[in-house]
N, C-alpha and C positions, 0 to 999 in steps of 0.2 A: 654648647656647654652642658656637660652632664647633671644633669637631676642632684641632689644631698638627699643619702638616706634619711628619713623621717627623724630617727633618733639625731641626726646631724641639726637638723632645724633647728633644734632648741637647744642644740650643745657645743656645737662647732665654733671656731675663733671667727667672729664678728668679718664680714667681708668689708673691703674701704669703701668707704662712701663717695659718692660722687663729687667733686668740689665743686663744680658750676651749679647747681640744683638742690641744694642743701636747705635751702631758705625757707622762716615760718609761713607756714602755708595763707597766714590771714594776709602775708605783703604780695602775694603774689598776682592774687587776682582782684580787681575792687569788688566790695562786695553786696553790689546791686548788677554786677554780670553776669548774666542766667549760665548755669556749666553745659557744653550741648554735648559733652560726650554721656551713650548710653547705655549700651551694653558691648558696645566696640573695645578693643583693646586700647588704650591710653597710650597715645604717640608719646616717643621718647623725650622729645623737645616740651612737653608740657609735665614729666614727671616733674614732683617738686615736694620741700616735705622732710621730719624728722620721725625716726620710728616713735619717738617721745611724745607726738602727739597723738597716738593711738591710746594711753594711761587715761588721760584726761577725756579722750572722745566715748569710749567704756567706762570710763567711773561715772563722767556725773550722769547716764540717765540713770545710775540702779541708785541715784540717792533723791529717795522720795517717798513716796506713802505706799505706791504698789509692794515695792520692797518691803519696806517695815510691815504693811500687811500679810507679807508670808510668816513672819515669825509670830505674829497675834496668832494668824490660822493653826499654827504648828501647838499653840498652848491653848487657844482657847476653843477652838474646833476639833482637834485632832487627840486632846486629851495628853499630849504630853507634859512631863513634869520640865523645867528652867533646863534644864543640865542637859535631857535627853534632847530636845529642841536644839541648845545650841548644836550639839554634836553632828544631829541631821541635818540642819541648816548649813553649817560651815563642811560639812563633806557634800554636800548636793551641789554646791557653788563651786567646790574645789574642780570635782569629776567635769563639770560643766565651763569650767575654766579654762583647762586643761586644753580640750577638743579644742575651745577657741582657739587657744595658741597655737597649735598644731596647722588648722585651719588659718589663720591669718596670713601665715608664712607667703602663699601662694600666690597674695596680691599685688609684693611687688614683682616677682618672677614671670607672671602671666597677664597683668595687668586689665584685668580684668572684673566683675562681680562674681560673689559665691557661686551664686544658681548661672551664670555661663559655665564656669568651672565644675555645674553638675552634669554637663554635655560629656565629661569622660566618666564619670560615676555611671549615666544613663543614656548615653547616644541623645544624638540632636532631638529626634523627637518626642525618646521617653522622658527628657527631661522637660516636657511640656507641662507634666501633672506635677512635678514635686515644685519646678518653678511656679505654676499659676498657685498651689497649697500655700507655699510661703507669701506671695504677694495678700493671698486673702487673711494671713493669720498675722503680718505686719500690718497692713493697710489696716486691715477691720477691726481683726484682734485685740492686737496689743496699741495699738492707735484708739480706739476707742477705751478702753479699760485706762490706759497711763493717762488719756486726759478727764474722763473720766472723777481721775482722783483729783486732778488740778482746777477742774470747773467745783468740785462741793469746797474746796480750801476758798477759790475765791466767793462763792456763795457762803460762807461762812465768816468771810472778811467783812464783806463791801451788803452782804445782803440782796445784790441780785436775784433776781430767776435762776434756776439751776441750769435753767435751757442758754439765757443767752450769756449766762459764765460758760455755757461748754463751746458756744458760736464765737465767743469772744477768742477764745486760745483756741480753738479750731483753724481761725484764719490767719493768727501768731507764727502756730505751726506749718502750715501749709505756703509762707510765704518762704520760711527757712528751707524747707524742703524741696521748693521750686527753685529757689537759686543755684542751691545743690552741694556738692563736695566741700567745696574752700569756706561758706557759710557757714554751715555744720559744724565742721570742725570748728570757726572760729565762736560759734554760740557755744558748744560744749566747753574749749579754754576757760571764755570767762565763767559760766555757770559754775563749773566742780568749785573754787575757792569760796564763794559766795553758798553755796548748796554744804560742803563740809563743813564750815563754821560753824553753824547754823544749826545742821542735827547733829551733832558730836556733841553744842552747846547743851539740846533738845533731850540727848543723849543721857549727859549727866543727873537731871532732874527728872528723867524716867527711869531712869535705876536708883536713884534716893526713895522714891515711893512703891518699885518693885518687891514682889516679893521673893526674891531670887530661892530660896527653899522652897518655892510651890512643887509637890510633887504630882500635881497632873492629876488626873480623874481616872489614871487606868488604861490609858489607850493602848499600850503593849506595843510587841516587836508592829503589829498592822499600822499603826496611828504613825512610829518611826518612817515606817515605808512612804507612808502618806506624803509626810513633813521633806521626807528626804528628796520623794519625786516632785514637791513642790518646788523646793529648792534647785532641784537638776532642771525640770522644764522651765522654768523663770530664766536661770543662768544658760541652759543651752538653749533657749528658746530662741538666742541670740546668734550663733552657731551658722545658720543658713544666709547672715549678713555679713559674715567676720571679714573677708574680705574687701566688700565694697566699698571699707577705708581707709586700708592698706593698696588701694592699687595704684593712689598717685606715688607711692614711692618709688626714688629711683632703682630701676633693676637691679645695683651693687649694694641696695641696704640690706642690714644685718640681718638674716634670716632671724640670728637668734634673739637680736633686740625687737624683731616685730614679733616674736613671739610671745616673746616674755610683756613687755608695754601691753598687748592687748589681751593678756590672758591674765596677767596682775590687776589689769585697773577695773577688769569685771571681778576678780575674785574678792580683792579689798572691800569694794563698793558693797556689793553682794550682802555677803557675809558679816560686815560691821552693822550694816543698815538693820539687814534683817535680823540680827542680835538686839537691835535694840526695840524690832519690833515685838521681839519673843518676850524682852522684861514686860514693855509694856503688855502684853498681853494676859500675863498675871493680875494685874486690875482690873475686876469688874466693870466695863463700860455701862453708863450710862443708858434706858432703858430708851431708846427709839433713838439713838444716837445717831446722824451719819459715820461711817467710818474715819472720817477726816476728824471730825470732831470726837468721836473716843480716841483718837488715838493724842490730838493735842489738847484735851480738855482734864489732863494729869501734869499741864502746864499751867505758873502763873501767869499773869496778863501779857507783859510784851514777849517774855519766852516762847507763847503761844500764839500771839501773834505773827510772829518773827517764822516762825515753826509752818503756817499758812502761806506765807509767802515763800520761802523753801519749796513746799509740797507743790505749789502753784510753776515755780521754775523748774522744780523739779519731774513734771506731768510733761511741759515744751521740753524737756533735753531729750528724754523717750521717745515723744510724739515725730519731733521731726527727725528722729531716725527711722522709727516705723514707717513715716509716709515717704521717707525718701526711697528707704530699701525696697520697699512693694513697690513701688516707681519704676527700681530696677530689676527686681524682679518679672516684672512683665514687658519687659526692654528685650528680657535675656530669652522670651522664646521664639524672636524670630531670627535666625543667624545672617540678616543682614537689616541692614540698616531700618528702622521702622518707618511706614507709611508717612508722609507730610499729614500734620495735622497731631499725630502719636507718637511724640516725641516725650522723652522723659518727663522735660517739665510737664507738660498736657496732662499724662499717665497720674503726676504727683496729686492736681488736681482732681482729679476722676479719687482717686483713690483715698484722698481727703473728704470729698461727698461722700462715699460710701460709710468710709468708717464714721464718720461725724453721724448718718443714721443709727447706725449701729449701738453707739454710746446713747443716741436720744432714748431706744427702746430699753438700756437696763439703767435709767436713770434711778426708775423706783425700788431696784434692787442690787445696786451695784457690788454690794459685797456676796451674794450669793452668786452672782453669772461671775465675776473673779475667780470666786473659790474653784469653781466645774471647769473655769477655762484654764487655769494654770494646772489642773492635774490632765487633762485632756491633751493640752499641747504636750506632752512627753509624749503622746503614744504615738505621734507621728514623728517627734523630731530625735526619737531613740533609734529606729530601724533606718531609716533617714541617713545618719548621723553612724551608725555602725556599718551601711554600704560604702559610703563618701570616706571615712577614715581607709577600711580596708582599700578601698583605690588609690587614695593617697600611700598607703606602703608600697602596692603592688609596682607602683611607678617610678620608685626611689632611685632606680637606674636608668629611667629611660629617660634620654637628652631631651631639653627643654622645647631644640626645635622639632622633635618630632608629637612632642604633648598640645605644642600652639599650632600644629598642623589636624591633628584630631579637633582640638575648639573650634576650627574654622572651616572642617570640611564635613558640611550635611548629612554625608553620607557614612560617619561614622556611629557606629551602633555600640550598644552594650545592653544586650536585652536581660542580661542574667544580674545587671545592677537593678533594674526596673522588677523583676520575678525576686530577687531579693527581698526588696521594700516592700512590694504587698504582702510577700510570703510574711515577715514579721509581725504585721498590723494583721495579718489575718487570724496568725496563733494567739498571738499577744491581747490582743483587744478582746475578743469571745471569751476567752479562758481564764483570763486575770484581770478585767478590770473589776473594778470596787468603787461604784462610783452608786449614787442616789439614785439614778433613772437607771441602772442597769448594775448588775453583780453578777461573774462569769462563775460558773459552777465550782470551780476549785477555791475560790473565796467563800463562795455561797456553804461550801462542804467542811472549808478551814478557816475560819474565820482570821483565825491568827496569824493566816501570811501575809494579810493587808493585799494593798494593791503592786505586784507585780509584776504590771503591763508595760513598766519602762526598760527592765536590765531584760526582760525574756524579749521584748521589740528588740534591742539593739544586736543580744546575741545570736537570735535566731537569722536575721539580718547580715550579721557581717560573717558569720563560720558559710551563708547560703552561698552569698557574693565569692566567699574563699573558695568554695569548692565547684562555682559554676564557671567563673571566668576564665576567659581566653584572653590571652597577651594577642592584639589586635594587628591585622601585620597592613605592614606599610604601601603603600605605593610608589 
């Protein structure tokens, strides 16, 4: 079966769905049965699943406090005025949106996780580095930072220690993320309706005390740049897992409804959240505030209350996708089956330790190491992300059995995807970042371009990919 050109993915008449395998993914499996597929392709007989559950598995992590704290940072760090903010916000999430959709398409076709499918971007073993990159910046990352916000909400609730509110949902998360796929899925179902209520409600009563006319402090076209790449790295930050929940569908689901479900229900989520993060952001927070608490202490009592538990559900629907995807992330660099003993579940765990360190050391500062880590993650997931797209064009004709023949055989190479991605990070990062601990010279000489280490990473990135690569011949 021939490939769909890229533009087909998201445009072409819906293909039939399978009638035997159709079914909601939470009836399928009970859900205390560990999943033991790991970075293997997904046998046909276990495909199962509606593209419509991909809206829901992407909406409810981005509705939470990480979110709504991009929009605070955009007005109250970044200096922009209400209006400029949204603008950067809701096109940061769009552009980031986008890619997702693009990227999801391939999980029911290949059945497979993202980073296996970076095996044709970067041959077997150059995709050792961008695979283990993502396992450390879900695992660590974003697993530490999203619970993070959930452990000060419930420290802010119940009054615990900040430590053992984060050990507490540390182990919430990491049971979800050991079960695996069909869990997941079915913890995110129920969380989105409970998590939307909630801040939409949170929502209302932070735009009544907003000051939607704040015009900003000045931050200019830089501070835009800033706001905009915060929004793209948060929303594409996602990008390198689109896959890993789109692959139990059946190989005849809708290219263009997996596209659309997973690129919608991170755009929505995104961009409404972090819209409400930017009003509140125009209030003054309180002087030695946690972040959790400036951002619900512009509520009254049960709103704010109500607002904490949200933030608390909303930290576990992040978390155990972080720790699941770095799971599979490091599933996916060995192209056969992992050693007994390091098996996905195992990996989940491991990689739940680590980030659970990780979140102990910026407890004292958590909204500072946020700030550094959402601009920072663009500059790998922009070059990243413009190799990976450009291979996904380049293959728009080539039959599927010859694309699941390259995933599975070691010996295929793609070194000019690999000289790609560092070539962007290597321009991009010295020369444009704009960051506290470091300002590359042409920021340092121009103040006013801001930081444009994410659109020069992606483009330098995917024109390299364009002009180095070889159509790989067969055997």
């Amino acid at each position: 079966m021939s490939a769909r050109p890229l533009a087909e993915a998201m445009t072409s008449t819906p293909a039939p769905e399978a009638p035997p395998r159709t079914e909601d993914p939470a009836t399928t499996r009970p859900a205390g049965v560990v999943e033991t597929s790991g970075a293997e392709p997904v046998p046909e007989a276990e495909r199962h699943g509606h593209p419509r559950q991909l809206l829901w598995t992407w909406a409810a992590p981005q509705v939470g406090w990480a979110t709504a704290y991009i929009g605070v940072l955009a007005v109250a760090a970044f200096g922009l005025g209400f209006t400029e903010a949204v603008v950067a916000l809701v096109l940061g999430a769009a552009l980031g949106a986008v890619a997702h959709g693009f990227l999801s398409v391939d999980g029911p076709r290949f059945g497979v996780p993202q980073m296996v499918l970076g095996r044709l971007s970067f041959g077997h073993k150059g995709n050792a580095l961008p695979s283990t990159v993502n396992a450390l910046v879900a695992g660590i990352g974003w697993f530490a930072m999203n619970t993070l916000g959930g452990a000060f909400a419930l420290n802010s609730l119940t009054g615990l220690p900040p430590l053992a509110c984060l050990l507490i949902l540390v182990a919430l998360e990491v049971v979800v993320g050991y079960v695996g796929h069909d869990l997941v899925h079915r913890f995110e179902r129920y969380a989105l309706p409970v998590l939307a209520v909630i801040f939409l409600l949170a929502g209302v009563w932070i735009f009544k005390g907003a000051h939607l006319g704040h015009a900003g402090s000045g931050g200019g076209f830089g501070a835009f740049l800033l706001a905009f790449s915060a929004s793209f790295g948060f929303t594409a930050g996602w990008n390198p897992c689109a896959s890993d929940y789109a692959r139990y569908l059946p190989r005849t689901t809708s290219a263009r409804a997996t596209g659309w479900y997973s690129g919608l229900g991170l755009f929505l989520s995104v961009s409404v959240v972090s819209v409400i993060g930017a009003a509140s952001g125009t209030v003054l927070a309180p002087e030695g505030a946690s972040p959790t608490d400036a951002f619900t202490g512009q509520l009254p009592g049960w709103p704010a209350h109500l607002t904490l538990l949200a933030i608390i559900l909303g930290g576990m629907a992040a978390s155990t996708l972080n720790v699941y995807s770095a799971s599979v992330s490091l599933a996916s660099l060995t192209a056969r089956a992992l050693p007994r003993g390091l098996d996905r579940a195992t990996l989940t765990a491991l990689t739940g330790a680590v980030g659970t360190i990780a979140a102990w050391v910026s407890l004292d500062d958590a909204g500072h190491a946020f700030e550094s880590f959402l601009l920072v993650i663009a500059y790998w997931t922009a070059p990243w992300l413009g190799v990976v797209l450009v291979e996904q064009w380049r293959r728009r004709r080539t039959p599927d059995t010859l694309v699941a023949r390259r995933l599975s055989d070691p010996r295929h190479t793609n070194t000019a995807g690999l000289i790609a991605l560092l070539a962007g990070v290597a321009v991009s990062v010295p020369l444009f970042s704009h960051q506290e601990m470091y300002v590359g010279p042409l920021p340092a000489h121009w103040p006013g371009l801001g930081d444009l280490t994410c659109p020069v990473g992606f483009a330098v990135s995917a024109l390299l990919h364009a002009l180095l690569a070889r159509t790989p011949k067969e055997s």
